[in-house]
C-alpha positions, 0 to 999 in steps of 0.5 A: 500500500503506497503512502496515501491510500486509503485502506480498505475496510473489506479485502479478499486475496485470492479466494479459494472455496472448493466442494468436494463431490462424487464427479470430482472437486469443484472449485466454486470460488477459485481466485478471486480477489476484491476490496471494498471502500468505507461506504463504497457499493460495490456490484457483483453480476454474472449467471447462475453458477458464476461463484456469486453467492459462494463467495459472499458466503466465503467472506462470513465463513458460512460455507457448509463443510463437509463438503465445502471449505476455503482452501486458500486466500484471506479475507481482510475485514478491518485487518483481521483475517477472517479465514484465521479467525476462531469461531467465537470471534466471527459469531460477534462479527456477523450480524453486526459489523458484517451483516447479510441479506439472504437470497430467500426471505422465507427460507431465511427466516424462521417460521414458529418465531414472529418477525419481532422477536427474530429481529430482537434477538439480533438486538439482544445478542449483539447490542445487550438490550432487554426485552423491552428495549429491543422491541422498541428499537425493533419498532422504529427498525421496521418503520425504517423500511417501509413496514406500514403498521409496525404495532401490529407487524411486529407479531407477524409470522413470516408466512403471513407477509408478502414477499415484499414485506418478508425482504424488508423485515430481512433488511430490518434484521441486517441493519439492526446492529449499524453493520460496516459492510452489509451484503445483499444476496439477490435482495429483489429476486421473485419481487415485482419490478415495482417492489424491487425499485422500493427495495432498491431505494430503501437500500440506497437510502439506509447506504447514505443514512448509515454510512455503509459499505454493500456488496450487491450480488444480482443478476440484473444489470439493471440493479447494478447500474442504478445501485453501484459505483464499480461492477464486477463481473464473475465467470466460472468461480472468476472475476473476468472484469472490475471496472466503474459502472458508467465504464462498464456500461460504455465500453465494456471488454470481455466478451462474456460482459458484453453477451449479458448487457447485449441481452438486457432487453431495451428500447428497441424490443419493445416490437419483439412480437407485433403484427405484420402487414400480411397478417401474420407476426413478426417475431425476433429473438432476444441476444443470448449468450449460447452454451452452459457455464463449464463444469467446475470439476472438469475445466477446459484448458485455457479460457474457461469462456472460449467455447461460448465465446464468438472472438475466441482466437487460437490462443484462447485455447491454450493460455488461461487469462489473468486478470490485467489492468487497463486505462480507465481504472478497469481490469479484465481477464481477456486474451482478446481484449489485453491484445486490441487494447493493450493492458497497461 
C-alpha cells in the first residue's frame, strides 16, 4: 500500500472455496480477489453458477463443510483475517459489523418465531438490550423500511407477509446492529419490478443514512447500474472484469460482459412480437449468450469462456487469462481484449 491510500475496510486475496463431490472437486470460488471502500457499493453480476453467492458466503465463513471449505486466500475485514479467525470471534462479527441479506426471505427466516422477536434477538445478542428495549428499537427498525403498521407487524409470522414485506423485515434484521459492510444476496429476486425499485431505494437510502459499505450480488444489470459505483463481473468461480459502472456500461471488454448487457432487453424490443402487414407476426429473438457455464470439476484448458465465446482466437485455447489492468481504472481477464487494447 503506497503512502496515501486509503485502506480498505473489506479485502479478499485470492479466494479459494472448493466442494468436494462424487464427479470430482469443484472449485466454486477459485481466485478471486476484491476490496471494498468505507461506504463504497460495490456490484457483483454474472449467471447462475458464476461463484456469486459462494463467495459472499466465503467472506462470513458460512460455507457448509463437509463438503465445502476455503482452501486458500484471506479475507481482510478491518485487518483481521477472517479465514484465521476462531469461531467465537466471527459469531460477534456477523450480524453486526458484517451483516447479510439472504437470497430467500422465507427460507431465511424462521417460521414458529414472529418477525419481532427474530429481529430482537439480533438486538439482544449483539447490542445487550432487554426485552423491552429491543422491541422498541425493533419498532422504529421496521418503520425504517417501509413496514406500514409496525404495532401490529411486529407479531407477524413470516408466512403471513408478502414477499415484499418478508425482504424488508430481512433488511430490518441486517441493519439492526449499524453493520460496516452489509451484503445483499439477490435482495429483489421473485419481487415485482415495482417492489424491487422500493427495495432498491430503501437500500440506497439506509447506504447514505448509515454510512455503509454493500456488496450487491444480482443478476440484473439493471440493479447494478442504478445501485453501484464499480461492477464486477464473475465467470466460472472468476472475476473476468472490475471496472466503474458508467465504464462498464460504455465500453465494456470481455466478451462474456458484453453477451449479458447485449441481452438486457431495451428500447428497441419493445416490437419483439407485433403484427405484420400480411397478417401474420413478426417475431425476433432476444441476444443470448449460447452454451452452459463449464463444469467446475472438469475445466477446459485455457479460457474457461472460449467455447461460448464468438472472438475466441487460437490462443484462447491454450493460455488461461489473468486478470490485467487497463486505462480507465478497469481490469479484465481477456486474451482478446489485453491484445486490441493493450493492458497497461
Amino acid at each position: 500500500m503506497t503512502a496515501g491510500t486509503v485502506p480498505a475496510l473489506l479485502e479478499v486475496r485470492d479466494l479459494c472455496t472448493v466442494f468436494e463431490t462424487e464427479s470430482g472437486t469443484v472449485r466454486a470460488v477459485d481466485g478471486v480477489s476484491l476490496s471494498v471502500q468505507k461506504g463504497q457499493a460495490l456490484g457483483i453480476v454474472g449467471e447462475s453458477g458464476s461463484g456469486k453467492s459462494v463467495m459472499s458466503l466465503s467472506i462470513l465463513r458460512l460455507i457448509p463443510s463437509p463438503p465445502g471449505r476455503i482452501a486458500r486466500g484471506q479475507v481482510l475485514f478491518d485487518g483481521k483475517d477472517l479465514v484465521q479467525a476462531p469461531e467465537r470471534e466471527l459469531r460477534a462479527l456477523r450480524g453486526k459489523r458484517i451483516a447479510m441479506i439472504f437470497q430467500e426471505p422465507m427460507t431465511s427466516l424462521n417460521p414458529v418465531y414472529t418477525v419481532g422477536e427474530q429481529i430482537g434477538e439480533v438486538l439482544e445478542l449483539h447490542e445487550g438490550m432487554d426485552r423491552a428495549a429491543a422491541r422498541a428499537r425493533t419498532l422504529e427498525l421496521l418503520q425504517l423500511v417501509g413496514i406500514p403498521a409496525p404495532d401490529s407487524r411486529i407479531a407477524a409470522y413470516p408466512h403471513e407477509l408478502s414477499g415484499g414485506m418478508r425482504q424488508r423485515v430481512m433488511i430490518a434484521m441486517a441493519i439492526a446492529c449499524r453493520p460496516e459492510i452489509l451484503i445483499a444476496d439477490e435482495p429483489t429476486t421473485a419481487l415485482d419490478v415495482t417492489i424491487q425499485a422500493q427495495i432498491l431505494d430503501l437500500l440506497a437510502r439506509l447506504q447514505r443514512e448509515l454510512g455503509m459499505s454493500v456488496l450487491l450480488i444480482t443478476h440484473s444489470l439493471g440493479v447494478v447500474a442504478e445501485f453501484a459505483s464499480e461492477v464486477m463481473v464473475m465467470y466460472a468461480g472468476r472475476v473476468v472484469e472490475r471496472a466503474p459502472v458508467r465504464e462498464l456500461f460504455e465500453r465494456p471488454l470481455h466478451p462474456y460482459t458484453k453477451g449479458l448487457l447485449a441481452s438486457v432487453p431495451g428500447a428497441d424490443d419493445a416490437e419483439l412480437d407485433r403484427p405484420a402487414a400480411d397478417g401474420g407476426r413478426v417475431r425476433r429473438r432476444l441476444a443470448t449468450i449460447e452454451g452452459v457455464v463449464p463444469d467446475l470439476a472438469h475445466l477446459p484448458k485455457g479460457c474457461r469462456f472460449r467455447d461460448r465465446c464468438n472472438e475466441a482466437i487460437a490462443a484462447c485455447a491454450e493460455r488461461d487469462p489473468v486478470l490485467m489492468d487497463f486505462p480507465g481504472g478497469r481490469q479484465a481477464a481477456c486474451i482478446v481484449a489485453q491484445a486490441a487494447l493493450g493492458a497497461v
